[in-house]
Structure formats: structure tokens, C-alpha cells
C-alpha positions as CSV (number, residue, x, y, z in Angstrom):
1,X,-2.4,7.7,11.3
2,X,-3.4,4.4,12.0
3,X,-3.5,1.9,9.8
4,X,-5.5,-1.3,10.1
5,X,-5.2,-4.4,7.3
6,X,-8.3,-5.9,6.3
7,X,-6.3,-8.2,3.7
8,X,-2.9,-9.7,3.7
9,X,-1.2,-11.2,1.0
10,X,2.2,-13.0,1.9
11,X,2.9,-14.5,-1.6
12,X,2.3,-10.8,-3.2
13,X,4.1,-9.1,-0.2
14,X,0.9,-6.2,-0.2
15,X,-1.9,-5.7,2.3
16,X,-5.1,-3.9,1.9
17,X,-7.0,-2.0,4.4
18,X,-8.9,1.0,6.2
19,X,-6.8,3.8,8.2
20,X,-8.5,4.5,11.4
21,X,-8.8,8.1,11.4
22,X,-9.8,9.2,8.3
23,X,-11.5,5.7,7.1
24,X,-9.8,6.2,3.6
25,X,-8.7,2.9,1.9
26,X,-5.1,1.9,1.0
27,X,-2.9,-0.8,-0.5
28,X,0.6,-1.0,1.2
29,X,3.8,-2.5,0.4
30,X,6.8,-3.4,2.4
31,X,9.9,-1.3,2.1
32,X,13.4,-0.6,3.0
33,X,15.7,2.1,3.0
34,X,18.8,-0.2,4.6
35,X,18.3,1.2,8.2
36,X,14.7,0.7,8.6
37,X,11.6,-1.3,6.8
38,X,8.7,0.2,6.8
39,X,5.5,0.1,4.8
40,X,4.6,2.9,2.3
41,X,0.6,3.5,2.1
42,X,-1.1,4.2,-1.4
43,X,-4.8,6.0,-1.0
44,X,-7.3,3.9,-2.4
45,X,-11.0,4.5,-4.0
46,X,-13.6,2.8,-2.2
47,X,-14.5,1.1,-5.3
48,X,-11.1,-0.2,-6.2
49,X,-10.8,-1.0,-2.2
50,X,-14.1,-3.6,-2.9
51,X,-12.8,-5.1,-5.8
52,X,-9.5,-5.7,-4.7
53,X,-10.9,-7.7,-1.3
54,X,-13.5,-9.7,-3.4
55,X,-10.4,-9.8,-6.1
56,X,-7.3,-9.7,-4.5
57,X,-5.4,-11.1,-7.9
58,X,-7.0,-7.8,-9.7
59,X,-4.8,-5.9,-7.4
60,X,-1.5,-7.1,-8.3
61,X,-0.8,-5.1,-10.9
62,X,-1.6,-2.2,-9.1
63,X,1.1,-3.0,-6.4
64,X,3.4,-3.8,-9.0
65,X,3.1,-0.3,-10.4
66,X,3.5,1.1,-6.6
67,X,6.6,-0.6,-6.6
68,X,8.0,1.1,-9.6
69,X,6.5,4.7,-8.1
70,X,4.2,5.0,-10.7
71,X,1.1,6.3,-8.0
72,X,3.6,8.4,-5.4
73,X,0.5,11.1,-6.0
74,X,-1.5,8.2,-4.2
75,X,1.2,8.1,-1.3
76,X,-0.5,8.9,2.5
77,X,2.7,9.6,4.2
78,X,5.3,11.1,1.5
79,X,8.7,9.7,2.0
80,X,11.6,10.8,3.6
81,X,14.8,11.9,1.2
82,X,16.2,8.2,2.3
83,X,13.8,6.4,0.4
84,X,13.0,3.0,0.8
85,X,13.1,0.4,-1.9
86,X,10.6,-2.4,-2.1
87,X,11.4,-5.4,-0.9
């Protein structure tokens, strides 16, 4: 996969953007499991993908409930058993 931002958000630590491949839409977050960050990739529809660029606030609250694993059934790339924690 490869996974390019369209929309980056230092303050909210979340990007937005299209994955190369497949062209599917995703919100990331930064991560860490202690040995490695990483960022963990949550699939996106392409209407929520529009109104989070022309929005970016209105998607806060949907990083905020990635963080707290509430959409791991959106997840592109399922985690390892080391998990990371957002950071």
C-alpha cells in the first residue's frame, strides 16, 4: 500500500488522504508501540473524505474515536499483537 496525504493537521496529530493503489480514502493517526511509530490507517467514505478536507474540524471527533479503537473495523492494515498507542 501506499499511502499519500492530501491533508495534514499538526495541532490534531491526524492526516487525511488517498492510498495509491486502491484510491480508497483514509484518516491516519500517529502511533507507538515503544519500539517503533508508525501510523495506523482508518478507511474512509468518499463523502466523509470531502467533508473532512472542506471541514477539517468536522473530523476531529472522528480521530478522537480512532484513538480510543472505536472504528478498528475501518482499520487498512490490522495491527500487529504489539499494538501501538496513540501518541
Amino acid at each position: 500500500m501506499k499511502f499519500e496525504d492530501t491533508y495534514f493537521s499538526q495541532e490534531h496529530r491526524y492526516s487525511l488522504g488517498v492510498e495509491a493503489i486502491s484510491r480508497r480514502n483514509y484518516a491516519s493517526i500517529p502511533v507507538s508501540n515503544g519500539i517503533v511509530d508508525y501510523e495506523e490507517y482508518y478507511a474512509l467514505t468518499p463523502q466523509q473524505y470531502q467533508i473532512f478536507l472542506e471541514n477539517p474540524s468536522a473530523a476531529i471527533e472522528f480521530v478522537e474515536e480512532c484513538r480510543r479503537h472505536e472504528h478498528d473495523e475501518l482499520l487498512l492494515q490490522k495491527p500487529g499483537s504489539n499494538r501501538g498507542t496513540p501518541v
